[in-house]
N, C-alpha and C positions, 0 to 999 in steps of 0.2 A: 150655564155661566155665559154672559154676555165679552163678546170678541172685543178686544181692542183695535179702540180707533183714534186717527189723529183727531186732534183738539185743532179749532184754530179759535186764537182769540184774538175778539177784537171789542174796539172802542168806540162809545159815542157820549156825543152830546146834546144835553137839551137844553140848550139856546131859550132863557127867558127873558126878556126885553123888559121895559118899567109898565108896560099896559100886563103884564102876566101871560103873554103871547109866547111860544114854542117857535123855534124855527125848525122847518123840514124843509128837506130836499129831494128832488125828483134823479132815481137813478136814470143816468143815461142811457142810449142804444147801443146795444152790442153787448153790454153787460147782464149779467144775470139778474131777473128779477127789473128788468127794464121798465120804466114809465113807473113802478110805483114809490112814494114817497117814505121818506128814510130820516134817520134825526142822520147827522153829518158825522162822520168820522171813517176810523178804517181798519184795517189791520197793525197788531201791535209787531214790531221787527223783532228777530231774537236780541236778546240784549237789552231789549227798551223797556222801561215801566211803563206801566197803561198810562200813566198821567201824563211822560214825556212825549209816545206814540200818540195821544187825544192831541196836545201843543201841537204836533207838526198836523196830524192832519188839518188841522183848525184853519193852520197856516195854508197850508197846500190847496183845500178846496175853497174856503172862504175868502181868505188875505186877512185873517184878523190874527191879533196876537191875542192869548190870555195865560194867567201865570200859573200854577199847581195849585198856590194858594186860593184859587178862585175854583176850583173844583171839587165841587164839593159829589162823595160819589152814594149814589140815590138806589138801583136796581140792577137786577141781573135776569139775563136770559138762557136759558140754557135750552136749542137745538138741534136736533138732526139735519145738516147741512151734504145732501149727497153721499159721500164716502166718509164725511169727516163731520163730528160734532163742536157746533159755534159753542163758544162761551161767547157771551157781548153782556158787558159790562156799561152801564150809562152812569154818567155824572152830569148834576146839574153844574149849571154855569151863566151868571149874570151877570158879570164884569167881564170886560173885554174891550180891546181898543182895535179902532178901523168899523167900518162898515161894511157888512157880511157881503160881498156878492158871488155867482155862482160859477167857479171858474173852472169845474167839471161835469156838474150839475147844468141839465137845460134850462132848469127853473126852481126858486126859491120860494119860502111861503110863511108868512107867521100865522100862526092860526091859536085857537084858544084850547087847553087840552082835551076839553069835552069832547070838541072839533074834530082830533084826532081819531075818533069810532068811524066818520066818514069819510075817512080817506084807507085808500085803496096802498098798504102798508105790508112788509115783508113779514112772513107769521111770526120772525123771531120777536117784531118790535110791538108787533100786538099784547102783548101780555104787559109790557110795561106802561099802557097809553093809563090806565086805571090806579098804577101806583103814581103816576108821575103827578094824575089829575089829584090824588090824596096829596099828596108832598105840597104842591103849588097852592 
């Protein structure tokens, strides 16, 4: 019988623009999983729904606002993270107001899903690059 372990979940977004481009982001240094690219989002709080926790991070890393109604929720990942297994949960999202820049993130990127096989990506968001490129 398999030992219980913390869960942690969390949230993201795949940022699709009117050309059908994804936006990723490049984790910062000092963080885990440094330098590789990531769809944006974060950990959900206790208390918070994943849609409300996806809003702020939106907020937080990018500066854009978007509403619940604009998220529409697309894949799921499920990882062994260390000590604790990820759930990450993605939702697409194509309405949004502000333009995205990277205020934790070194660097930003729109790329086309295909695109996403060659970037250097954290194993949990690899499994999703396939369903994202089907949905899009």
């Amino acid at each position: 019988m398999e030992s219980r372990t913390d869960q942690l979940l969390v949230v993201a977004a795949a940022l699709v623009d009117a050309d059908g481009r994804v936006l990723v982001q490049q984790r910062p240094e000092g963080k885990a999983m440094a330098g590789l690219w990531e769809f944006p989002g974060g950990k959900v709080e206790p208390g918070e729904t994943p849609e409300a926790a996806l809003i702020r991070e939106l907020a937080e890393e990018l500066g854009i606002a978007t509403d619940q109604a604009c998220l529409a929720p697309a894949a799921f990942a499920s990882a062994p993270l260390g000590e604790r297994h990820l759930i990450l949960l993605l939702y697409v999202c194509r309405k949004w107001r502000g333009i995205p820049e990277p205020r934790e993130a070194p660097a930003l990127k729109w790329v086309r899903p295909l695109a996403l096989h060659s970037l250097a990506m954290p194993p949990a968001d690899k499994p999703l690059i396939g369903l994202l490129d089907a949905l899009l």
